[in-house]
C-alpha positions as CSV (number, residue, x, y, z in Angstrom):
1,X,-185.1,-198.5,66.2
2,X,-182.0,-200.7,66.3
3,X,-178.8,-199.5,64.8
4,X,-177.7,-203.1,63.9
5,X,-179.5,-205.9,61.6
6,X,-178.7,-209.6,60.9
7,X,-179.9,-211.3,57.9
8,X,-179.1,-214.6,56.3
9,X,-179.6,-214.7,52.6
10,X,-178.1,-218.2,52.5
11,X,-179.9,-220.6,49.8
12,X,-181.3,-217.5,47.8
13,X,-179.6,-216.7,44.7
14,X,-179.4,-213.1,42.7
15,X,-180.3,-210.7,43.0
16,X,-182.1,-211.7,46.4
17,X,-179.1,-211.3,48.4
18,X,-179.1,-207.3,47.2
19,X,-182.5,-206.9,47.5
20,X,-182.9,-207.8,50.7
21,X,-179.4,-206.1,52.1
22,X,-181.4,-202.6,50.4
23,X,-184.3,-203.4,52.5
24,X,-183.1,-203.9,55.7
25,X,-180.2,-200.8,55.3
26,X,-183.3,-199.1,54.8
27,X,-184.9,-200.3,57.6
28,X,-181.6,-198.4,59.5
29,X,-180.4,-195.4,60.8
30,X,-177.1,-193.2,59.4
31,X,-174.4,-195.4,60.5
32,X,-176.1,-198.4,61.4
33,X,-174.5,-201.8,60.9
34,X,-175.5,-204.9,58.6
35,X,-174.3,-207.9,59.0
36,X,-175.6,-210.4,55.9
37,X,-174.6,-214.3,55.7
38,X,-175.2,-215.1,52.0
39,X,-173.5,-218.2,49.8
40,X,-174.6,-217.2,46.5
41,X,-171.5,-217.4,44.6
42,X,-172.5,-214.0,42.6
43,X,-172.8,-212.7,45.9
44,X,-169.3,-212.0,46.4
45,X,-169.7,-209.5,42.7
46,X,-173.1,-208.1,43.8
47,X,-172.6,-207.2,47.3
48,X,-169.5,-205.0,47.4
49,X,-171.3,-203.4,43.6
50,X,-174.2,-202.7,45.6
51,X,-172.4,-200.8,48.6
52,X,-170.4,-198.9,45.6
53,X,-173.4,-197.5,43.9
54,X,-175.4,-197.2,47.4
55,X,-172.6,-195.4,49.7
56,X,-172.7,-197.9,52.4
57,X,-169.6,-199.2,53.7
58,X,-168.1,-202.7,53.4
59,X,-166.4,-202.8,56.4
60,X,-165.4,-206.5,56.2
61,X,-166.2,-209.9,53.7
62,X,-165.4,-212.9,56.1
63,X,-165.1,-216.4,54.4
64,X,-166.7,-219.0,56.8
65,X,-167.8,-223.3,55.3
66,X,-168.7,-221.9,51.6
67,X,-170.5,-219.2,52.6
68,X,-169.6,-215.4,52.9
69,X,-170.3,-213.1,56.4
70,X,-170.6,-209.7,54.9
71,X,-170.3,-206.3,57.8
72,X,-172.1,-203.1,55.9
73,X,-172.3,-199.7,57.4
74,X,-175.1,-197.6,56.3
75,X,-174.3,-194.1,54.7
């Protein structure tokens, strides 16, 4: 199993962007490492909600051509 994950929820609006950042921190081990490309502009609500409520760790929210590069650690 691979401690790190890369998916681009770019084009998909809410709550897709959550939904699939719950699978694939799933899909992880303790500690493990997310990194999510999404441009939804609810994104930038719903994302660091969703690592609230979940425990995970928003390690860093990067701002790159209208679209956000989110870094989660999983709990």
């Amino acid at each position: 199993m691979s401690d790190t994950c890369q998916i681009d929820t770019r084009g998909l609006r809410c709550p897709l962007p959550v939904l699939k950042a719950r699978k694939a921190l799933a899909g992880l081990p303790s500690g493990g490492m997310l990194t999510l490309w999404a441009d939804d502009p609810i994104a930038v609500i719903d994302i660091p909600h969703f690592c609230t409520e979940s425990g995970h760790s928003l390690i860093d929210v990067q701002e790159h051509d209208g679209a956000q590069l989110y870094l989660i650690r999983r709990k």
